[in-house]
N, C-alpha and C positions, 0 to 999 in steps of 0.2 A: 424399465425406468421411464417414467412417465414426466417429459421434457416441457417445462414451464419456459417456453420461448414467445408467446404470443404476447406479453409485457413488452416488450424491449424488442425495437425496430432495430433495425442497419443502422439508420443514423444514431438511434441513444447507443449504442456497443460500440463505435465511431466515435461518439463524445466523452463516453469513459477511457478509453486508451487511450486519444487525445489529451485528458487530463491528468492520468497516468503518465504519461512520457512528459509537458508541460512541468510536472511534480520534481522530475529529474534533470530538465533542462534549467530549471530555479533555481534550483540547491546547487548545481555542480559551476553555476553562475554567479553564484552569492549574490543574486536578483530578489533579496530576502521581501521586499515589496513587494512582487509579485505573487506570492503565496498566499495572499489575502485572498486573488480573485478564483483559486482552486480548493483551498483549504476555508471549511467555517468555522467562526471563533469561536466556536465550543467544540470543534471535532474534539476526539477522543483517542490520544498515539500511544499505544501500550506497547514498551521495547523492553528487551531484556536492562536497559538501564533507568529504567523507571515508566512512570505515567508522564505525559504531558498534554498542554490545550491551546488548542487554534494554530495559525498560523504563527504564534510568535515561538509558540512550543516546539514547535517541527524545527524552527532553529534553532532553539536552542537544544533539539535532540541533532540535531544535524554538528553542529559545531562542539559539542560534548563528543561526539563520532570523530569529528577533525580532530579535535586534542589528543586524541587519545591513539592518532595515526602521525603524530609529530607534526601537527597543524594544520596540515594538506588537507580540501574536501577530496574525499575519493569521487573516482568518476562512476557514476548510478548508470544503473541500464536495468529497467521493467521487462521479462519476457514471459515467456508462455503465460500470459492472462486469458482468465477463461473468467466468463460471467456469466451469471446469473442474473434473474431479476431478483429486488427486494422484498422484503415482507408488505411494504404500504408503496402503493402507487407512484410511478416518479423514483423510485429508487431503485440502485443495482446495488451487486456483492460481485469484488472482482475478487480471484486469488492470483497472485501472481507469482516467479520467480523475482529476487534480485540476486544483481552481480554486483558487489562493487572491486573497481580494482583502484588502485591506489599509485599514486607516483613513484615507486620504488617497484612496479612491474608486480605485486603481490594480491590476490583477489580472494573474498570472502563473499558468501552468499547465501539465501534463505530466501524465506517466504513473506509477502504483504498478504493480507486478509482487509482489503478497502471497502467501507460500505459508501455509496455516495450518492448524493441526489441529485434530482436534473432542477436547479434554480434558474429562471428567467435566461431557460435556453443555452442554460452552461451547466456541467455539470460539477459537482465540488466533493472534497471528499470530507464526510463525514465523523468519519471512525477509520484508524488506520491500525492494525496488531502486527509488529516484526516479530519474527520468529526467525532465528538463526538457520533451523529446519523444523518445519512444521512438519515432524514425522514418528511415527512410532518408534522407539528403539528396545530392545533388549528388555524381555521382562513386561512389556505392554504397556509402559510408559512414554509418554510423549515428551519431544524435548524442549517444551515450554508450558509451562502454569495454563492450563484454558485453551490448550492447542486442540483442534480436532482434526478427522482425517480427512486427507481428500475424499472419499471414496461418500464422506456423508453430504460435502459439501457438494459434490457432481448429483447423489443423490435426490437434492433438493433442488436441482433446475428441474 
């Protein structure tokens, strides 16, 4: 496996999980402001309950999520994130776990696929795809539209 780490220092891998947990400290705040300065107005958040764009979009895929949990935001937690560098300079690919668990003690969890760039020393996230599980199932079929496997995305560092 031939490891494309010499893009992305300790501080940029530093600045994307900082922006990644940021992402969940926002939403679980309804700090819906704040998403401006992590998220850019043309990201691109592909969930199993549609497409949406920028920071206004991640709310309102965020609060479509509350609804449909009897109002409550669930509480977000980003973990095993593993990165990559990007295709063009300044850029990473994180994949990550999510957990979310919910005020009734009940928890649901999947995959981020974040592409993000490092803008004026901060980094934002780009392109976000949730995936319920970003995983092959039964049959060689994955369990989202445009899912791939880990094993290509480790590949590609």
């Amino acid at each position: 496996m031939g490891l494309n780490v010499t893009t992305l220092t300790t501080e940029d891998r530093w600045g994307v999980q900082q922006t990644l947990a940021l992402y969940g400290h926002f939403v679980d705040n309804g700090e819906w402001t704040l998403l401006d300065s992590i998220v850019t107005p043309d990201a691109r958040i592909e969930s199993p309950a549609g497409e949406f764009t920028g920071a206004s979009g991640a709310r309102a895929f965020e609060e479509q999520l509350a609804a449909s949990l009897g109002g409550h935001l669930p509480s977000h937690h980003t973990i095993n994130t593993v990165i990559r560098a990007g295709e063009a300079a300044g850029s990473a690919v994180a994949w990550s776990r999510y957990v979310l668990v919910t005020y009734e003690a009940s928890a649901a969890g999947g995959d981020y696929l974040d592409t993000l760039e490092e803008r004026d020393g901060t980094w934002v996230i780009t392109s976000r795809r949730i995936t319920e599980r970003n995983r092959e199932r039964p049959g060689g079929q994955y369990s989202a539209e445009g899912a791939e496997s880990f094993a290509s995305f480790e590949s590609a560092r």
